[in-house]
N, CA, C and O atoms as a GROMACS GRO file, in nm:
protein
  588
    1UNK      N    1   1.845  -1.317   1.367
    1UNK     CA    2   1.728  -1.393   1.406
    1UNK      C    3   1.634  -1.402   1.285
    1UNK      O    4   1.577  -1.304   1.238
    2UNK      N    5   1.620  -1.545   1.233
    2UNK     CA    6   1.507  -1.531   1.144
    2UNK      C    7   1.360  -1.556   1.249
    2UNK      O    8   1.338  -1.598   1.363
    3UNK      N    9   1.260  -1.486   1.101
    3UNK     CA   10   1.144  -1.476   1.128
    3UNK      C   11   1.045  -1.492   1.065
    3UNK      O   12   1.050  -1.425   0.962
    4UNK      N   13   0.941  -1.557   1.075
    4UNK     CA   14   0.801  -1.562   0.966
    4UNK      C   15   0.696  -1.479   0.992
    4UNK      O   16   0.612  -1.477   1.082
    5UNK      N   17   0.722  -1.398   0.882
    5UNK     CA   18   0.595  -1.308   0.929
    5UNK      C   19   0.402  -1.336   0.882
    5UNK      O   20   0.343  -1.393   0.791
    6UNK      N   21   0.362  -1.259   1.007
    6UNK     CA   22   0.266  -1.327   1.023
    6UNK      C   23   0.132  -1.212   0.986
    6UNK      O   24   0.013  -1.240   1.006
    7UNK      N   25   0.179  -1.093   0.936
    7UNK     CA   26   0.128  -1.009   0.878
    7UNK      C   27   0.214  -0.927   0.827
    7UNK      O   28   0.334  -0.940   0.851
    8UNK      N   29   0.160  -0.817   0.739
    8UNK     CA   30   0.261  -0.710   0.674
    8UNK      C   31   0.318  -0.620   0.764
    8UNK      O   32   0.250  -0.564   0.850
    9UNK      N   33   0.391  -0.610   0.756
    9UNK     CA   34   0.480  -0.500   0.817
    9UNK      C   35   0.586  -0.404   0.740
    9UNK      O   36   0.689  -0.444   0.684
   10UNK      N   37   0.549  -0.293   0.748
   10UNK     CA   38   0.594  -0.185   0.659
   10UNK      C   39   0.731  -0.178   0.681
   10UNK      O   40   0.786  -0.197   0.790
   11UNK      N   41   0.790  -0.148   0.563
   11UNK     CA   42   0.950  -0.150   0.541
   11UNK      C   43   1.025  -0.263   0.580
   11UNK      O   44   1.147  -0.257   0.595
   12UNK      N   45   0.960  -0.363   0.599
   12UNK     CA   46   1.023  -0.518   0.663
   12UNK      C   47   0.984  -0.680   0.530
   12UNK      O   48   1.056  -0.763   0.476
   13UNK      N   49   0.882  -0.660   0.529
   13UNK     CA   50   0.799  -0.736   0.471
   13UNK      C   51   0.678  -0.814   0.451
   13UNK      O   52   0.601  -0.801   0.546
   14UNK      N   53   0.642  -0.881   0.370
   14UNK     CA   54   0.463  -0.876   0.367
   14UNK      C   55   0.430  -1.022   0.441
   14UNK      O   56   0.514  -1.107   0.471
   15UNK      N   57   0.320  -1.029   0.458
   15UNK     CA   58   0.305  -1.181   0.552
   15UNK      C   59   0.374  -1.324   0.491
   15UNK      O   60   0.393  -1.340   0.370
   16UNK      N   61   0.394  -1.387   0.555
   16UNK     CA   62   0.469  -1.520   0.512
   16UNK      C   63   0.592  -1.494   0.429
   16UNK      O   64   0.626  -1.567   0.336
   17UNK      N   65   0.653  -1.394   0.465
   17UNK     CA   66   0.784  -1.382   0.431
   17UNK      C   67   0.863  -1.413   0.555
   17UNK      O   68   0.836  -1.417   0.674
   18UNK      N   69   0.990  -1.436   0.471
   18UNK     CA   70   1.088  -1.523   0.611
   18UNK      C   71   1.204  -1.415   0.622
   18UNK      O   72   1.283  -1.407   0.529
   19UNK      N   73   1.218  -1.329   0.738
   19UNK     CA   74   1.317  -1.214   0.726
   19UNK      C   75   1.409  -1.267   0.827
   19UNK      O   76   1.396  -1.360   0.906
   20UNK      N   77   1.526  -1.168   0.800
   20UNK     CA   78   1.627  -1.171   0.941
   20UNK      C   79   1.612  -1.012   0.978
   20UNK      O   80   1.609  -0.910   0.909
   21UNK      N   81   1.605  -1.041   1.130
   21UNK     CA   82   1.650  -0.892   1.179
   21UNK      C   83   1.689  -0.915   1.312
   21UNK      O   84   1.666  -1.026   1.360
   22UNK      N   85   1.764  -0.799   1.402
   22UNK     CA   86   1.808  -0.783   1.470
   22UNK      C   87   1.752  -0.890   1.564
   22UNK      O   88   1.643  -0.935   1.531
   23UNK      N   89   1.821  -0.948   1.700
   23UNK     CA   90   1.743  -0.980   1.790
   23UNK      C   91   1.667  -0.916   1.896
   23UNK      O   92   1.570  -0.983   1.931
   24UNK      N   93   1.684  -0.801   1.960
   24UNK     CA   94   1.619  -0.719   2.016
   24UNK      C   95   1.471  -0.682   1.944
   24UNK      O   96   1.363  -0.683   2.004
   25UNK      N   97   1.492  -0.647   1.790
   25UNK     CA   98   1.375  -0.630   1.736
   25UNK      C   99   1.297  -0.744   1.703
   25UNK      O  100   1.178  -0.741   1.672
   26UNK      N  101   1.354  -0.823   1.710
   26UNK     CA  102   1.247  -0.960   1.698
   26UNK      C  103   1.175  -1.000   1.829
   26UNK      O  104   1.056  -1.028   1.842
   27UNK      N  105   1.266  -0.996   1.918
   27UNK     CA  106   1.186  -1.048   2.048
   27UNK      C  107   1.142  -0.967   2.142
   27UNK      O  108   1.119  -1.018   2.251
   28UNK      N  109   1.123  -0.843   2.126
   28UNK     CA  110   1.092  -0.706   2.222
   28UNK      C  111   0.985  -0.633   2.108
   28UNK      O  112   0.908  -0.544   2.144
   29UNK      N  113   0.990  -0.673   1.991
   29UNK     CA  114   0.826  -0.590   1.915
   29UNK      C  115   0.797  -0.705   1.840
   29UNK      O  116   0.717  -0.778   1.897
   30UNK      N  117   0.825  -0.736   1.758
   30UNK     CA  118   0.782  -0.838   1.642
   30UNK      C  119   0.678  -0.975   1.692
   30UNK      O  120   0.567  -1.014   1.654
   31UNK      N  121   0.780  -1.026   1.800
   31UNK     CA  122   0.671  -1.151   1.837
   31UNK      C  123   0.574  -1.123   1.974
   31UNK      O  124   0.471  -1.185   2.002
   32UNK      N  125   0.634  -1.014   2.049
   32UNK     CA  126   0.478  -1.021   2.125
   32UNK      C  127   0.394  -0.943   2.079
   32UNK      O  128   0.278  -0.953   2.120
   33UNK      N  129   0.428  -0.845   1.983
   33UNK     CA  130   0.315  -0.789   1.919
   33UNK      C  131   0.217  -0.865   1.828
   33UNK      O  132   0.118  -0.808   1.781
   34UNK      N  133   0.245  -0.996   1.802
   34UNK     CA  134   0.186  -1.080   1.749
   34UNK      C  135   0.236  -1.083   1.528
   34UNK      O  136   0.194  -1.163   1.444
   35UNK      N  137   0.310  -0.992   1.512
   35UNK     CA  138   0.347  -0.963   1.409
   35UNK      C  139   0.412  -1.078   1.379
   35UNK      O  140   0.395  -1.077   1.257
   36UNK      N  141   0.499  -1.212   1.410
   36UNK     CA  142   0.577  -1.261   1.366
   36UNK      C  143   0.630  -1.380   1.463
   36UNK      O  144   0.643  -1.358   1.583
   37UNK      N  145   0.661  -1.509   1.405
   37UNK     CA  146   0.731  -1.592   1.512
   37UNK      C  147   0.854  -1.661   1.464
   37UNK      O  148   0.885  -1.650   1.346
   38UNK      N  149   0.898  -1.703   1.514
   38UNK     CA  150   1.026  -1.802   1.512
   38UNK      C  151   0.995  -1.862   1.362
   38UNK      O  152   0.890  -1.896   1.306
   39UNK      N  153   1.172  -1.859   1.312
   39UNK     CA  154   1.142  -1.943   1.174
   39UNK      C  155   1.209  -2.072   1.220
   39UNK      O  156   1.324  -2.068   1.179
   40UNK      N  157   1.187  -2.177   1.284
   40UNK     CA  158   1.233  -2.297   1.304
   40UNK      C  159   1.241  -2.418   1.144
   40UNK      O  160   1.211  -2.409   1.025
   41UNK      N  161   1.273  -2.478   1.195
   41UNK     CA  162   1.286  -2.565   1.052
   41UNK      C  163   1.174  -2.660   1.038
   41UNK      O  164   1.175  -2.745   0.949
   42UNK      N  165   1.090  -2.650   1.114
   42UNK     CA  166   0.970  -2.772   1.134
   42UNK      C  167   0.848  -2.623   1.057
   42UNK      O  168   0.748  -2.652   0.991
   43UNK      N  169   0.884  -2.497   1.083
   43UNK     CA  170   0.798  -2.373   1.074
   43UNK      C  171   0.802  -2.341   0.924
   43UNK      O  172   0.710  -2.308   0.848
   44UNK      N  173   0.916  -2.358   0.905
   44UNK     CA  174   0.961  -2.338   0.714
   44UNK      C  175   0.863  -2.436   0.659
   44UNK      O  176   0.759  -2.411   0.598
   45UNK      N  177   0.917  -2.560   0.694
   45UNK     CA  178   0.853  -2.678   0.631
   45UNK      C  179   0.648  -2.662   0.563
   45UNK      O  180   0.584  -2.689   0.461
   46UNK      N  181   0.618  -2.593   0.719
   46UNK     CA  182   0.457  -2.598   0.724
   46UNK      C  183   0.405  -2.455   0.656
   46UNK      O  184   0.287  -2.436   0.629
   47UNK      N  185   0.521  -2.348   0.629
   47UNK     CA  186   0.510  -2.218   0.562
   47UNK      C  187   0.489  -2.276   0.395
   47UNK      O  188   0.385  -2.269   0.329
   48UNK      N  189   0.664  -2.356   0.338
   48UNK     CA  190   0.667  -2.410   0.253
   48UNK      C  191   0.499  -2.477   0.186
   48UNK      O  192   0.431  -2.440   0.090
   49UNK      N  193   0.481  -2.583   0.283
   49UNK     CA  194   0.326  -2.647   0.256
   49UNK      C  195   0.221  -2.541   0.256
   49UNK      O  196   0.175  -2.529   0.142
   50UNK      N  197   0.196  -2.503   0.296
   50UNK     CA  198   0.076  -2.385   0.309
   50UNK      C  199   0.095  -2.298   0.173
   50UNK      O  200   0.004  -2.247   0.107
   51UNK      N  201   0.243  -2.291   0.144
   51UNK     CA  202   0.244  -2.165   0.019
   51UNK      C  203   0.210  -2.264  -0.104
   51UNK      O  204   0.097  -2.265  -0.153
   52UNK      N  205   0.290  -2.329  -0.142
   52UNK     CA  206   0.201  -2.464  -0.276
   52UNK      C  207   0.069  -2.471  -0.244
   52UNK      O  208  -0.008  -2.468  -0.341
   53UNK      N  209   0.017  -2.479  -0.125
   53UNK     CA  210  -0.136  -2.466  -0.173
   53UNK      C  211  -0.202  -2.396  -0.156
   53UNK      O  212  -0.316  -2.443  -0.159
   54UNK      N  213  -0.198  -2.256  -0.129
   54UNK     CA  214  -0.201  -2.138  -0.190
   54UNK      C  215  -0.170  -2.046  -0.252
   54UNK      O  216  -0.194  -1.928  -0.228
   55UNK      N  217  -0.096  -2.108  -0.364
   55UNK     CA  218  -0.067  -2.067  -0.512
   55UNK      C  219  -0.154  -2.071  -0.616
   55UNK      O  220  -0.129  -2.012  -0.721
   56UNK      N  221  -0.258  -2.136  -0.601
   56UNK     CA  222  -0.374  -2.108  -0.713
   56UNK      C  223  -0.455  -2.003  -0.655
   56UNK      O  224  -0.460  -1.904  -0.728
   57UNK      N  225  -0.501  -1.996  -0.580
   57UNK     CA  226  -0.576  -1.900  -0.487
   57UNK      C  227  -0.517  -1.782  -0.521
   57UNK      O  228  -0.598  -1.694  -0.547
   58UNK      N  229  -0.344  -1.736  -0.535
   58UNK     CA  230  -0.282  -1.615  -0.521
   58UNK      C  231  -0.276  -1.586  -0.662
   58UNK      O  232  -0.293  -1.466  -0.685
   59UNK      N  233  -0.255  -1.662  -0.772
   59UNK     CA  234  -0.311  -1.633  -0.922
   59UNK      C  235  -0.423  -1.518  -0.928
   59UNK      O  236  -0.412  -1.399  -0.959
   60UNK      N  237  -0.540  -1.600  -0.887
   60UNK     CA  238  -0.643  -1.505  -0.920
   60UNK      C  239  -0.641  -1.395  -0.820
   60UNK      O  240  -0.670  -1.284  -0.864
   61UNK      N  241  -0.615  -1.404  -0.711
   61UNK     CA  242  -0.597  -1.242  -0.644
   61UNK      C  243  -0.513  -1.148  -0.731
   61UNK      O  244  -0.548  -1.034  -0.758
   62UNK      N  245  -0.409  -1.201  -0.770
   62UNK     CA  246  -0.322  -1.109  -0.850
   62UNK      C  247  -0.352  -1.094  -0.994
   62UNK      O  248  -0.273  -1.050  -1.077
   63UNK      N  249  -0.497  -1.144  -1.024
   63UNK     CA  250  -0.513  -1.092  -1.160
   63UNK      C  251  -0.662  -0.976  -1.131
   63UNK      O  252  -0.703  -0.875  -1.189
   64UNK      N  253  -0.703  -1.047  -1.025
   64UNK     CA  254  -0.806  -0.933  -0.967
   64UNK      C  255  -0.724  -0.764  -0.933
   64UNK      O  256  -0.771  -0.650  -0.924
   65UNK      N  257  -0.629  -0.801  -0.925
   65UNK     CA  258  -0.539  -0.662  -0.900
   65UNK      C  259  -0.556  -0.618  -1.033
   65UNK      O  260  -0.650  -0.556  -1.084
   66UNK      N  261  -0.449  -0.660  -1.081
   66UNK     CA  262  -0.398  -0.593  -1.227
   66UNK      C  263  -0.543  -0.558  -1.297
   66UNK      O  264  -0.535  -0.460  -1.371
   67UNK      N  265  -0.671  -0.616  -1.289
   67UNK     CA  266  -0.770  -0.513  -1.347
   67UNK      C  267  -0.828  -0.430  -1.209
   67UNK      O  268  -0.920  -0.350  -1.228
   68UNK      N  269  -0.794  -0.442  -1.124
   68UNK     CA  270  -0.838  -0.307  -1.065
   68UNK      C  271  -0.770  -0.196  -1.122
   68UNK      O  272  -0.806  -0.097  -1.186
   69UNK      N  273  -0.656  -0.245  -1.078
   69UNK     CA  274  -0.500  -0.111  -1.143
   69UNK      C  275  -0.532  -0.045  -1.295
   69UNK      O  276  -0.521   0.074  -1.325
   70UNK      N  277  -0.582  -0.174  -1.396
   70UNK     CA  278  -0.631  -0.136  -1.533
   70UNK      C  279  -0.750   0.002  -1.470
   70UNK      O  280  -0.745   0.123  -1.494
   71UNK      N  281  -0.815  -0.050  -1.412
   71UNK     CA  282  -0.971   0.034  -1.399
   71UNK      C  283  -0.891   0.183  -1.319
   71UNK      O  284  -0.904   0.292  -1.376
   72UNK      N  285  -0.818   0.176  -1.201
   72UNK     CA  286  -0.754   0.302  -1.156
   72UNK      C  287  -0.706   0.381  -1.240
   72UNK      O  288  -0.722   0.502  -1.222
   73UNK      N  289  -0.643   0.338  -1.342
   73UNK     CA  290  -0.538   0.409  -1.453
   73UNK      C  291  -0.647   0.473  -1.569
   73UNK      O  292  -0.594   0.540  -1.658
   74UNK      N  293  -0.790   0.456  -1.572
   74UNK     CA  294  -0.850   0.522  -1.675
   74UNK      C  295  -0.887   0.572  -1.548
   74UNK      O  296  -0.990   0.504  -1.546
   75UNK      N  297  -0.890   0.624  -1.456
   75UNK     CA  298  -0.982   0.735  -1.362
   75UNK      C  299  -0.909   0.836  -1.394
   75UNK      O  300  -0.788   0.814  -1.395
   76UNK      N  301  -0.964   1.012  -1.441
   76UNK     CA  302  -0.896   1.072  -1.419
   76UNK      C  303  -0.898   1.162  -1.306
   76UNK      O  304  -1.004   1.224  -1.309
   77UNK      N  305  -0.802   1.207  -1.176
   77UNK     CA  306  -0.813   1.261  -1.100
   77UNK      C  307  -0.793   1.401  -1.078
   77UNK      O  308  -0.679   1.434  -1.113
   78UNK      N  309  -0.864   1.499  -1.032
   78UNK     CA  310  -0.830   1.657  -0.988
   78UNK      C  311  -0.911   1.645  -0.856
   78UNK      O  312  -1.005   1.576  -0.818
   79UNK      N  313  -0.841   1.733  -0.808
   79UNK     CA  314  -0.890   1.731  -0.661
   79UNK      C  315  -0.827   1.900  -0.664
   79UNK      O  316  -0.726   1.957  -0.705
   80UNK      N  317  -0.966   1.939  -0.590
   80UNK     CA  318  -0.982   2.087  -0.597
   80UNK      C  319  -0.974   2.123  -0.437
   80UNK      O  320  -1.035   2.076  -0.341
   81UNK      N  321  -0.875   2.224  -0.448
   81UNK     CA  322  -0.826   2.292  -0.305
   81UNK      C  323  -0.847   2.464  -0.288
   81UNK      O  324  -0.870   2.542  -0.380
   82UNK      N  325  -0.836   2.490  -0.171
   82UNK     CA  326  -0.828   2.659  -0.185
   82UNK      C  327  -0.675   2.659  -0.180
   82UNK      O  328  -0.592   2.584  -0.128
   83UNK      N  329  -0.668   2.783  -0.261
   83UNK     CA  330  -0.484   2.836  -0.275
   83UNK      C  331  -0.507   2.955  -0.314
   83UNK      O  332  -0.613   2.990  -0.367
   84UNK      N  333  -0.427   3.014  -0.296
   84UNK     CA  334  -0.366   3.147  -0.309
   84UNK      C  335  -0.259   3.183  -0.422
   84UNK      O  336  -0.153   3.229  -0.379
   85UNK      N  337  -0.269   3.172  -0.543
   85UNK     CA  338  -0.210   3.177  -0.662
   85UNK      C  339  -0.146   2.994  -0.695
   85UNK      O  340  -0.206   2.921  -0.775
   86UNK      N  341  -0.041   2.955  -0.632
   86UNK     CA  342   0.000   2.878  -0.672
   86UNK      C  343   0.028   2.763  -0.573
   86UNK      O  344   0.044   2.642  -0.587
   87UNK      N  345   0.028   2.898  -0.406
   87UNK     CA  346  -0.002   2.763  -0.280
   87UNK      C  347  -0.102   2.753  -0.243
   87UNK      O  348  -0.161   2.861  -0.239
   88UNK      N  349  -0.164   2.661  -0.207
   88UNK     CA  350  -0.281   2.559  -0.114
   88UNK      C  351  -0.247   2.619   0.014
   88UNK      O  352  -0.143   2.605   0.077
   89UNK      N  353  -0.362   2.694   0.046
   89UNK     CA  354  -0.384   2.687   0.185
   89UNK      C  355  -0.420   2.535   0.277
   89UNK      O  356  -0.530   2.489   0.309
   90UNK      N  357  -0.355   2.510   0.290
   90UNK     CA  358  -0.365   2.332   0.327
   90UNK      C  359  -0.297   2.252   0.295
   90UNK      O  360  -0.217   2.312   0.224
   91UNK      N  361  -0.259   2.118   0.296
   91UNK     CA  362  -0.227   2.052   0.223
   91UNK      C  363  -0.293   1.920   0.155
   91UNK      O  364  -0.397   1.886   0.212
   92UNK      N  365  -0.247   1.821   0.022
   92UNK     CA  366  -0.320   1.728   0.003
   92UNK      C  367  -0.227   1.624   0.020
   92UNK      O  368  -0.116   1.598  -0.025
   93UNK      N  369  -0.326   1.558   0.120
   93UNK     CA  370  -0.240   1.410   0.126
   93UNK      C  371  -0.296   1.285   0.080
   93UNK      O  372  -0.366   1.284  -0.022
   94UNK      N  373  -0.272   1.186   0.143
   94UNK     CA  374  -0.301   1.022   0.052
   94UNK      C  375  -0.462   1.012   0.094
   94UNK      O  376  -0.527   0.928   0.031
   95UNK      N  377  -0.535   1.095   0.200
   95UNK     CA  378  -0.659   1.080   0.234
   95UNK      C  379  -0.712   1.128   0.105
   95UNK      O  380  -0.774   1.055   0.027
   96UNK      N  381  -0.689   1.248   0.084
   96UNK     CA  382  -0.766   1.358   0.000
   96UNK      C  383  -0.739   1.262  -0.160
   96UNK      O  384  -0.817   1.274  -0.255
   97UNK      N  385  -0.612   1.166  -0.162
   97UNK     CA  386  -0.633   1.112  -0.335
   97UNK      C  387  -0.735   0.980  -0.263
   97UNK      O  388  -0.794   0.927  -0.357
   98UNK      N  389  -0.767   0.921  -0.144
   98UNK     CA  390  -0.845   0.813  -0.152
   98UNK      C  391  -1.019   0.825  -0.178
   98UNK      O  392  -1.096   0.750  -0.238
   99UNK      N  393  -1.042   0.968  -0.096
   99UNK     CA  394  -1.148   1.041  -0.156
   99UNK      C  395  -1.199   1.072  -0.258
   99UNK      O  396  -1.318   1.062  -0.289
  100UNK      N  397  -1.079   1.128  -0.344
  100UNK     CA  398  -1.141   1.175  -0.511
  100UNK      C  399  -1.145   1.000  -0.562
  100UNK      O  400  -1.241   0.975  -0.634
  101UNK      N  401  -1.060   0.893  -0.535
  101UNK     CA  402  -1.049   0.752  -0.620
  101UNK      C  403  -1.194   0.755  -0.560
  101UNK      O  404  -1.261   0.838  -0.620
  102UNK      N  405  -1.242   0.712  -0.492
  102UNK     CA  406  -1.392   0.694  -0.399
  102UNK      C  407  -1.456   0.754  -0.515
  102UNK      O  408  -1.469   0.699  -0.625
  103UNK      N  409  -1.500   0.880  -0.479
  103UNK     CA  410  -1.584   0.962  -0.611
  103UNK      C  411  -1.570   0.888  -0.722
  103UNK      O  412  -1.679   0.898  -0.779
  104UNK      N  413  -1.495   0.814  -0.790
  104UNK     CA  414  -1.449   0.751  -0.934
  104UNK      C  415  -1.498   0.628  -0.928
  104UNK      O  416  -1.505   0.552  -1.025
  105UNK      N  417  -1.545   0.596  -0.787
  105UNK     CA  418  -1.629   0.459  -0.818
  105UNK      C  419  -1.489   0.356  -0.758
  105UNK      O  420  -1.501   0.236  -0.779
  106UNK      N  421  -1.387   0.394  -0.700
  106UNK     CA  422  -1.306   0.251  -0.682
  106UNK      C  423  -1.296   0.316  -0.552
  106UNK      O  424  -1.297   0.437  -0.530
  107UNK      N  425  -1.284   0.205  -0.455
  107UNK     CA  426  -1.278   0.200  -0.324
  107UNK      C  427  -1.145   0.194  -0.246
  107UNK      O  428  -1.161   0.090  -0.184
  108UNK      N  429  -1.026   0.242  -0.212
  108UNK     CA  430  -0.915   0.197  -0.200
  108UNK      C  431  -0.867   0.260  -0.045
  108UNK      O  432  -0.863   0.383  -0.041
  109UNK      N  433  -0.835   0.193   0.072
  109UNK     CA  434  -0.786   0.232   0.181
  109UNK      C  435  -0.651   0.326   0.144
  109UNK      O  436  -0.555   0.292   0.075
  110UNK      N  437  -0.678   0.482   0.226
  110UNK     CA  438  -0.543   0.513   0.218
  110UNK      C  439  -0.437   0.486   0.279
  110UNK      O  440  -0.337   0.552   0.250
  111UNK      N  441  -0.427   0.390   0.374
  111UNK     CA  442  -0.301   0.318   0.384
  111UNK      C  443  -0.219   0.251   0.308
  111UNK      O  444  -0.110   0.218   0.355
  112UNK      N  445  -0.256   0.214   0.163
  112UNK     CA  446  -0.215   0.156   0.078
  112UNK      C  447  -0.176   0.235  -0.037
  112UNK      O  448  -0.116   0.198  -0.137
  113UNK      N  449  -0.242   0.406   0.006
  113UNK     CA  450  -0.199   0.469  -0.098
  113UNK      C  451  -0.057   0.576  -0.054
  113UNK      O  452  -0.056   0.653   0.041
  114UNK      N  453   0.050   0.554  -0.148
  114UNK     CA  454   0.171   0.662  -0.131
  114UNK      C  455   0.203   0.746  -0.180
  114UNK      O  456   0.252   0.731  -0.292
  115UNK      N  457   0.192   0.871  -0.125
  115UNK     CA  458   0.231   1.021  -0.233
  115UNK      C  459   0.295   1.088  -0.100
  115UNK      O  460   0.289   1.041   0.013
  116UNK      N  461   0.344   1.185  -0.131
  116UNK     CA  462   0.414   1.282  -0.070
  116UNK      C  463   0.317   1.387  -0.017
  116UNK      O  464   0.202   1.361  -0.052
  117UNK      N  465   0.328   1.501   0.058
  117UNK     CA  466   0.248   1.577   0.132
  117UNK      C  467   0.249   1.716   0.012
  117UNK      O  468   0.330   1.809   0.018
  118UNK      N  469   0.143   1.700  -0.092
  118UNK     CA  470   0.140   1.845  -0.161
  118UNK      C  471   0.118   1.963  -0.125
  118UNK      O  472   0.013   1.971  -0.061
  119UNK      N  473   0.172   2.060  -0.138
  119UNK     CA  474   0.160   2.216  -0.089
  119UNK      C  475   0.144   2.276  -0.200
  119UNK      O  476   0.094   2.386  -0.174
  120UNK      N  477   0.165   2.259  -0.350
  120UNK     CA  478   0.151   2.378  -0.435
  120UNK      C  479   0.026   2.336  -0.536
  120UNK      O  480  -0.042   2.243  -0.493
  121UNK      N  481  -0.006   2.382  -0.642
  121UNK     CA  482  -0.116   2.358  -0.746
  121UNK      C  483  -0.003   2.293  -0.862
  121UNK      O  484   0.116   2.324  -0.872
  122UNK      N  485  -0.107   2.161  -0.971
  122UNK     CA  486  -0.006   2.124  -1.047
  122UNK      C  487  -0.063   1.948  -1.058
  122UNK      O  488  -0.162   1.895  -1.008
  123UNK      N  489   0.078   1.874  -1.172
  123UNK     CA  490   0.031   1.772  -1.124
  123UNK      C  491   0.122   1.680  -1.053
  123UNK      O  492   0.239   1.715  -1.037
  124UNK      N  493   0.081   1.571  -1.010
  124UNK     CA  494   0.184   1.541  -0.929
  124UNK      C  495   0.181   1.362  -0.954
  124UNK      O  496   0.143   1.321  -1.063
  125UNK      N  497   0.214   1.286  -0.871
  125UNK     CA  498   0.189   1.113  -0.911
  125UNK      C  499   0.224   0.995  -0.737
  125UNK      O  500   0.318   0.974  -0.661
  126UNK      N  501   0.116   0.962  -0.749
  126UNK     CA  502   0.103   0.882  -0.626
  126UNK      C  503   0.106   0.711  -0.674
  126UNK      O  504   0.056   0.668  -0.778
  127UNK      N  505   0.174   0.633  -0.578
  127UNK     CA  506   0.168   0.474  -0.553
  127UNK      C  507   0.039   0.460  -0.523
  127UNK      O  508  -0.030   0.545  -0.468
  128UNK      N  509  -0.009   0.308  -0.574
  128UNK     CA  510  -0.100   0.234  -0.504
  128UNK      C  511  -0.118   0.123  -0.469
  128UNK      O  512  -0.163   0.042  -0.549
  129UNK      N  513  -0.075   0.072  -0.289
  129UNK     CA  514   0.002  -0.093  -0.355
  129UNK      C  515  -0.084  -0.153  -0.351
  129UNK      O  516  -0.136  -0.142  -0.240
  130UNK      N  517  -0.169  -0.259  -0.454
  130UNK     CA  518  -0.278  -0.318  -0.419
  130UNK      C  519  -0.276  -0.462  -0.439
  130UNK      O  520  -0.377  -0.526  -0.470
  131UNK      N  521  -0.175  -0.505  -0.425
  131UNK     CA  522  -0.134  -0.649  -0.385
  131UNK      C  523   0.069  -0.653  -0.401
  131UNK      O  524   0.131  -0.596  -0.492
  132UNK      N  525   0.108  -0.702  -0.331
  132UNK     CA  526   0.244  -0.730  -0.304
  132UNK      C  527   0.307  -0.758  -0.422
  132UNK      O  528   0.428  -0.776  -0.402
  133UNK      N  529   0.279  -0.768  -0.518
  133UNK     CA  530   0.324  -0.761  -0.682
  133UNK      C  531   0.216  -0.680  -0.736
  133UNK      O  532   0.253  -0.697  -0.852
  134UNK      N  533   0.147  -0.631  -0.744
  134UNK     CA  534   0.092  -0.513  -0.817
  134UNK      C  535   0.054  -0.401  -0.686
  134UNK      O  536   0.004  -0.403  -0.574
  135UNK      N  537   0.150  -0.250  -0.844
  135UNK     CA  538   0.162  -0.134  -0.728
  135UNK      C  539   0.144  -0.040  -0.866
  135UNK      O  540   0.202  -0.049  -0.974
  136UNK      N  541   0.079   0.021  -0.836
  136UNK     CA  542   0.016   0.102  -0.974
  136UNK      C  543   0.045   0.244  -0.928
  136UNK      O  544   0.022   0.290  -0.816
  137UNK      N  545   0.128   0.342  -1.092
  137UNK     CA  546   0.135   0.474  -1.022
  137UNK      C  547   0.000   0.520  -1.092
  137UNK      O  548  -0.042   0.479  -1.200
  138UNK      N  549  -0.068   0.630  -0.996
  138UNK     CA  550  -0.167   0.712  -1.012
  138UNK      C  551  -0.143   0.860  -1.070
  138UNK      O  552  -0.077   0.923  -0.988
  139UNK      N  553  -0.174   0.936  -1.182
  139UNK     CA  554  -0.120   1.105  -1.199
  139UNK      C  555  -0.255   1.148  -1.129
  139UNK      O  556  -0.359   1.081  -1.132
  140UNK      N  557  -0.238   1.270  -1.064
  140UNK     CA  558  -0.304   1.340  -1.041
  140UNK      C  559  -0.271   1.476  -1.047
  140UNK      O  560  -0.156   1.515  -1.064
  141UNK      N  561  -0.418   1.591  -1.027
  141UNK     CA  562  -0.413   1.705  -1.060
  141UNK      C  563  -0.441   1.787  -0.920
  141UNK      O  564  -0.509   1.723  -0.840
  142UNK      N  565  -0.408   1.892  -0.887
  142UNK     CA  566  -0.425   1.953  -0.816
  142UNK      C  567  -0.506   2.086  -0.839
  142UNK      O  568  -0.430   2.152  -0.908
  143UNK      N  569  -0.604   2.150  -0.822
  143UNK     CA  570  -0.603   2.282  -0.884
  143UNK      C  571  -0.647   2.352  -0.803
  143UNK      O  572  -0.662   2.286  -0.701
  144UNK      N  573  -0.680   2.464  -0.788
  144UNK     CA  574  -0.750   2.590  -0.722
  144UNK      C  575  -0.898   2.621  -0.734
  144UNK      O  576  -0.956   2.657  -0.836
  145UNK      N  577  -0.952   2.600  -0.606
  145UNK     CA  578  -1.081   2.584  -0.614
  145UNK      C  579  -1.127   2.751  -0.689
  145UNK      O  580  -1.030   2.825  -0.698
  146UNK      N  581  -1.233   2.798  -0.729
  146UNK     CA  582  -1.255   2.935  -0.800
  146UNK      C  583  -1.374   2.983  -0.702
  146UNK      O  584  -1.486   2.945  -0.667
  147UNK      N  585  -1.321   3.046  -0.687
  147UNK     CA  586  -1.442   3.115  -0.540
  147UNK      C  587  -1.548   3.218  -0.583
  147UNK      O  588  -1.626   3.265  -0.500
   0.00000   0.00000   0.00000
């Protein structure tokens, strides 16, 4: 079953992309959830039109990225935890790197940010997808707060 999607959808694809997937999953989540409809050939056509003329428009979004990403990549990040020699009592996740980016002056939803669930002290390196062609890796530091 093809489909046009009508927003992003994780591990599938980003809006106005034209996917195939199962039919059960197309017509039991995808389209009444409002995520996606029928790719008919009259639907391509008006996708087709709509994307030519919003191709200048998507230029400058995607250059507004690439200097955000420039501006992310001189932030440097540590984010200070309690631990116990070398483990974190706790863990740090994609909240705790959207927080310290915040502090740095850039604003970034952590839904958009991807790292793994840290448990030890160290450094480590997180995704940031901030437009569907620009995805910037982030290093970060972990350390031990000093009590």
């Amino acid at each position: 079953m093809e489909l046009i999607l009508r927003q992003d959808v994780q591990n599938l694809g980003f809006k106005d992309d034209i996917v195939t997937v199962k039919n059960g999953y197309g017509r039991n989540f995808l389209i009444p959830q409002g995520h996606a409809h029928l790719a008919t050939s009259s639907a391509k056509k008006v996708l087709a039109e709509n994307l030519k003329q919003r191709a200048h428009k998507e230029a400058k979004v995607v250059a507004d990225a690439k200097a955000l990403a420039e501006a992310l990549k001189a932030i440097e990040i540590k984010i200070f935890a309690k631990a116990g020699g070398e483990k974190l009592f706790g863990s740090i996740t994609n909240i705790d790197i959207a927080e310290a980016l915040a502090k740095g002056g850039q604003q970034i939803e952590r839904k958009f940010i991807t790292s793994g669930i840290v448990k030890r002290t160290g450094k480590y390196t997180a995704s940031v997808r901030l437009h569907r062609d620009v995805i910037v890796e982030l290093d970060y530091e972990v350390v031990a707060e000093k009590a």
